[in-house]
C-alpha positions in Angstrom: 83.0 109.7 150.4 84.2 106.0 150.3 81.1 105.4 147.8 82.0 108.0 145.8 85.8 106.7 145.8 85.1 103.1 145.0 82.8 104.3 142.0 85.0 106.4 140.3 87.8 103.5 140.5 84.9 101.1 139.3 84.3 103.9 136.3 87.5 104.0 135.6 88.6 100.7 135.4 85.3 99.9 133.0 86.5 102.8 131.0 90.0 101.7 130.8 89.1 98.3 129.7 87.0 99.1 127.1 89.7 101.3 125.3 92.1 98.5 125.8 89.4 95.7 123.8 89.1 98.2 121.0 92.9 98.8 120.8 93.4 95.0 120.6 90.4 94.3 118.0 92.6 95.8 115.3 95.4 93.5 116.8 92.9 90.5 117.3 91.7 90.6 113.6 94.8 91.1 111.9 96.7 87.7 113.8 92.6 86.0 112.1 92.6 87.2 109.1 96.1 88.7 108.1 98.6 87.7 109.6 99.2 84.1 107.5 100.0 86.5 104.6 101.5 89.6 105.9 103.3 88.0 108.9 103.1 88.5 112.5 104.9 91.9 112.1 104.1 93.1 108.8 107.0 91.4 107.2 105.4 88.0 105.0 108.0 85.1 104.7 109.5 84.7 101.7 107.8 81.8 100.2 104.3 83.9 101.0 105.6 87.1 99.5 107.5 85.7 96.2 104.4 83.3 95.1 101.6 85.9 96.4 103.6 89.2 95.9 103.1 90.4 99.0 105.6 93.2 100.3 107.2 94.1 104.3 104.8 97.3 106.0 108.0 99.2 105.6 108.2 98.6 102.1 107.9 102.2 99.7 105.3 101.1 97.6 103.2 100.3 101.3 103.5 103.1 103.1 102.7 105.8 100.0 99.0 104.2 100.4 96.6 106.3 103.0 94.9 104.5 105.5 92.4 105.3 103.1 93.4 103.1 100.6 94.6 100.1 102.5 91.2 100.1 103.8 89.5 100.3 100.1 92.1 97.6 99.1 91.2 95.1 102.0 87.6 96.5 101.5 87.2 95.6 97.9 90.7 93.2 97.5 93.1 94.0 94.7 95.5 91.2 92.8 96.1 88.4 94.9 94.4 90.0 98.1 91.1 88.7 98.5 88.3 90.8 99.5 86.8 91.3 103.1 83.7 93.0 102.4 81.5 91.0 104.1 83.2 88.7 106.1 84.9 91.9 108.3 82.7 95.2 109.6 83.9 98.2 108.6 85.4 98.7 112.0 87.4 95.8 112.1 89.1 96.5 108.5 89.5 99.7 109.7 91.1 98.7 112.9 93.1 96.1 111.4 94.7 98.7 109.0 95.5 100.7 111.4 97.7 98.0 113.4 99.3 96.8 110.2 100.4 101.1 109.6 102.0 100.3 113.2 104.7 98.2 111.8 105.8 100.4 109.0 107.4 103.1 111.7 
């Protein structure tokens, strides 16, 4: 019985640990790759976002685009937003969209 215990704990914990690295690769690659234009919570300082036109999470015109799109646009790039096909996977653009979407709530 104590085996079986001390097993499922061990299961657990492994479990538990690995759902927490994927939740913080999305975090982890955004503060690498994103974060000296969007900002450490989705809003870019002003400097960054008047000379590169970068706009807030919250803004309107952000958070009409799917998940969809915001991974096409950091896929492919668009304007001033350079492209990360290539130097990202596809899970960690993904990811990192998806914790960028987190500060436009």
């Amino acid at each position: 019985m104590s085996k079986t215990i001390r097993f499922a704990a061990a299961l657990a914990a492994v479990l538990f640990a690995g759902a927490m690295g994927f939740a913080q690769s999305g975090e982890a690659t955004y503060k690498a790759k994103c974060q000296s234009c969007h900002g450490a919570e989705g809003t870019p300082n002003p400097g960054i976002a008047k000379m590169m036109g970068v706009k807030p999470a919250g803004d309107a015109a952000v958070k009409a685009h799917s998940e969809a799109q915001m991974i096409a646009i950091t896929t492919d790039g668009k304007g001033k937003m350079p492209a990360f096909k290539g130097k990202l996977t596809d899970a960690q653009i993904k990811d990192s969209v998806a914790y960028f979407r987190t500060f436009a709530k």
